[in-house]
N, C-alpha and C positions, 0 to 999 in steps of 0.2 A: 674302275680306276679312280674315279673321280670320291669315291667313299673309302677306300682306301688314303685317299688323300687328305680327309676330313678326319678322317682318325686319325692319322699323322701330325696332325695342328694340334687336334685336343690332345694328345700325349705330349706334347712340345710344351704346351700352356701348363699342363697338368706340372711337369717337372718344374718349370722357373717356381711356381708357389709351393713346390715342397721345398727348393732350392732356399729359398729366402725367408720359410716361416722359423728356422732353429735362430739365424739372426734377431729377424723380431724377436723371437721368446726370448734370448742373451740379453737383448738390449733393458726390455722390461724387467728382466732381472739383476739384471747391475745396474736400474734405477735410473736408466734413461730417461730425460724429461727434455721436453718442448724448449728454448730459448726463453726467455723470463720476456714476461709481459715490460714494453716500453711506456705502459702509462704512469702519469706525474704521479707523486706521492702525494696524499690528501694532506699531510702535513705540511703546512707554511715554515721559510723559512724564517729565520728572525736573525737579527744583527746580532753579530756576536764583538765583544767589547772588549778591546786589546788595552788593561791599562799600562801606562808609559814607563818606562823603564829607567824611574827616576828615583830619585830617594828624597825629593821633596819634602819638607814638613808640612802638616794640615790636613784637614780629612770634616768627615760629616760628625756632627751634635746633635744629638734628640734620634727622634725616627723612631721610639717607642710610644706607650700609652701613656699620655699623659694626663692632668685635668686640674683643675681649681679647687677643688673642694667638695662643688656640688655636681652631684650625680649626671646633671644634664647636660654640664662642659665638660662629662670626659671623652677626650677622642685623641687620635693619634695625630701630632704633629711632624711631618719630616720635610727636612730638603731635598730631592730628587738630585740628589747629587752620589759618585763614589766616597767611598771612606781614606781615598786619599787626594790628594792634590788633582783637581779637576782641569783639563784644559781645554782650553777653544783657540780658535785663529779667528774670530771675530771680533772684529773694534768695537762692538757694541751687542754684546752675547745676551740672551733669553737668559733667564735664572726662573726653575721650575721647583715649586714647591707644592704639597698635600696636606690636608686638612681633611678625617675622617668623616666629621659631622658640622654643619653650620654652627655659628657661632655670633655671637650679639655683642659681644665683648671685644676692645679695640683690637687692633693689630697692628702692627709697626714694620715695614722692611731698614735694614740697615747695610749698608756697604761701607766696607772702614781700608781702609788705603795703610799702611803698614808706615807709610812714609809721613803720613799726615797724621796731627793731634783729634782734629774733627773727622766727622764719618762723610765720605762724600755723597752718599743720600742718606736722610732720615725722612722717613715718610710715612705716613700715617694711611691704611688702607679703608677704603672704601662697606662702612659696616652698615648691614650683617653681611658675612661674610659665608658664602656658599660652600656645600662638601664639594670635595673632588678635587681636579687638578687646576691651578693658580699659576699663571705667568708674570714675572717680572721684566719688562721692556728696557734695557737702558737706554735703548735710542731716547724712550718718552720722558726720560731726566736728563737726555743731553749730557750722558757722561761716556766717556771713552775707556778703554782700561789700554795700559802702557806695557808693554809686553816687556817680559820679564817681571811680574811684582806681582805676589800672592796675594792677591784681594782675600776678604772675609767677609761673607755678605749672610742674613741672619732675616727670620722672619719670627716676632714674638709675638705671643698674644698677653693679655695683661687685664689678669684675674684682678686689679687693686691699682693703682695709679698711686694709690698713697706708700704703697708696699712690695715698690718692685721687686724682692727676694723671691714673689711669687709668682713671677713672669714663666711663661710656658715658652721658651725656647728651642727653636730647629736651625741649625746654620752647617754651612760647608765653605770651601774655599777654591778660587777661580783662578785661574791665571792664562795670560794671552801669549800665545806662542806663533813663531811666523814658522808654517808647514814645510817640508821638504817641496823642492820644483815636483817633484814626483805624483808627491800628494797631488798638490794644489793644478797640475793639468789632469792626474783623473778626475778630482773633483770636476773644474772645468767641462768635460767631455761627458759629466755623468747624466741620467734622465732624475725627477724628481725625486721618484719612490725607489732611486739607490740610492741617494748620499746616504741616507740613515746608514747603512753597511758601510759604506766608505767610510766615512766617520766614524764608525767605532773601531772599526779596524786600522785608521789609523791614532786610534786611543785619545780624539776631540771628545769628548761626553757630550761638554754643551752642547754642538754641535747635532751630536748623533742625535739628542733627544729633542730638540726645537727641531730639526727637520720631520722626523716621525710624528711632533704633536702638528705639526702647521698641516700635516697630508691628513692626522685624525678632524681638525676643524672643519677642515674642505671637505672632509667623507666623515661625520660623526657616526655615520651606522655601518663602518665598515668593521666588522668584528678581527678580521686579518689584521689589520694595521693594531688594533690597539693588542691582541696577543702577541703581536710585535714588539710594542711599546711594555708592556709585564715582563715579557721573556728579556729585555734589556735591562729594565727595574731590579728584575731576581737577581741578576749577574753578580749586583754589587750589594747584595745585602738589603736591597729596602725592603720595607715592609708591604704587603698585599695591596693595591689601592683599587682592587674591587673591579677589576674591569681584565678582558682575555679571556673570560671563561665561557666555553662555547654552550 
């Protein structure tokens, strides 16, 4: 009785795995798969840059190769700026500009006020002047910009003093905008290493880019933040500044 019994279970068992192996095969042949794996993507994301929906006049100068003459001043000068009307909501915005190769020969920032005959900084930089990326403070000239009025701001270098035609020029232009309530409480609410996003999304450059470089000073060896900082650069035309590449 009791082996009768036992061969009754294993024919029992026996059928459910003949029952259910034609599904498995079905399945594996109509290319069944697993649920996709929940792990992050090794790719970083990067700001992406919404510019403003404005028909503004003004935009970026230079940002090719340029040089003096002699072989060992040619490098690229540009403004870290879009190609067209740049905006911030800052009373006193960062202006970022590059320099492929150091350089021994003067340099000049300029910012010209549209409304004024003088320029409201002229300023002579700090020479020799280092490759890479170059910050303009206006807080440290005690200048404001007046929202609404397309600033022109410009960094030269100057092959000749006697013969400025041969001035190696890069400039773009700024303009101070007061944000939507919208913006300005995400901003508010955001942690550090988002504004950069918030900012370019809501189409501030200055902004988006002086946040991402102040997180690159704090962490200079964080390779994410500065393919960050490229992938924002590419968006708008500039040229390679040598750093993102893993």
């Amino acid at each position: 009785m009791k082996s009768a019994t036992t061969t009754s279970g294993i024919l029992a068992a026996l059928l459910v795995v003949l029952t259910t192996m034609p599904a498995a095969a079905q399945d594996k042949k109509n290319g069944a798969q697993s649920p996709p794996s929940k792990e992050p993507s090794a790719t970083a994301s990067v700001p992406v840059y919404k510019p403003p929906l404005r028909g503004a006049p003004g935009g970026r100068v230079g940002g090719g190769t340029r040089g003096s003459g002699n072989a060992r001043d040619v490098f690229i000068l540009s403004a870290l700026a879009p190609d067209h009307m740049g905006l911030t909501a800052a009373e006193q915005p960062s202006l970022y500009w590059f320099i492929s190769s150091p350089t021994s020969l003067p340099v000049e920032m300029v910012l010209e006020d549209p409304r004024r005959i003088q320029p409201v900084i002229e300023a002579r930089l700090t020479s020799p002047v280092q490759a890479g990326v170059h910050k303009i403070s206006l807080s440290e000239h005690g200048v404001q910009l007046t929202p609404g009025v397309a600033y022109r701001w410009s960094v030269t270098v100057i092959p000749d003093a006697n013969r400025r035609s041969r001035d190696i020029l890069a400039s773009a232009t700024v303009e101070r905008i007061e944000p939507p309530e919208e913006v300005r409480t995400k901003l508010a609410q955001a942690r550090k290493e988002e504004l950069p996003f918030f900012y370019a999304e809501a189409g501030l450059w200055y902004d988006a880019l002086a946040t991402i470089s102040d997180l690159i000073d704090r962490a200079p060896q964080d390779m994410q933040l500065r393919q960050q900082r490229a992938a924002l650069l590419r968006q708008v035309g500039l040229p390679d500044i040598g750093e993102g590449k893993p």
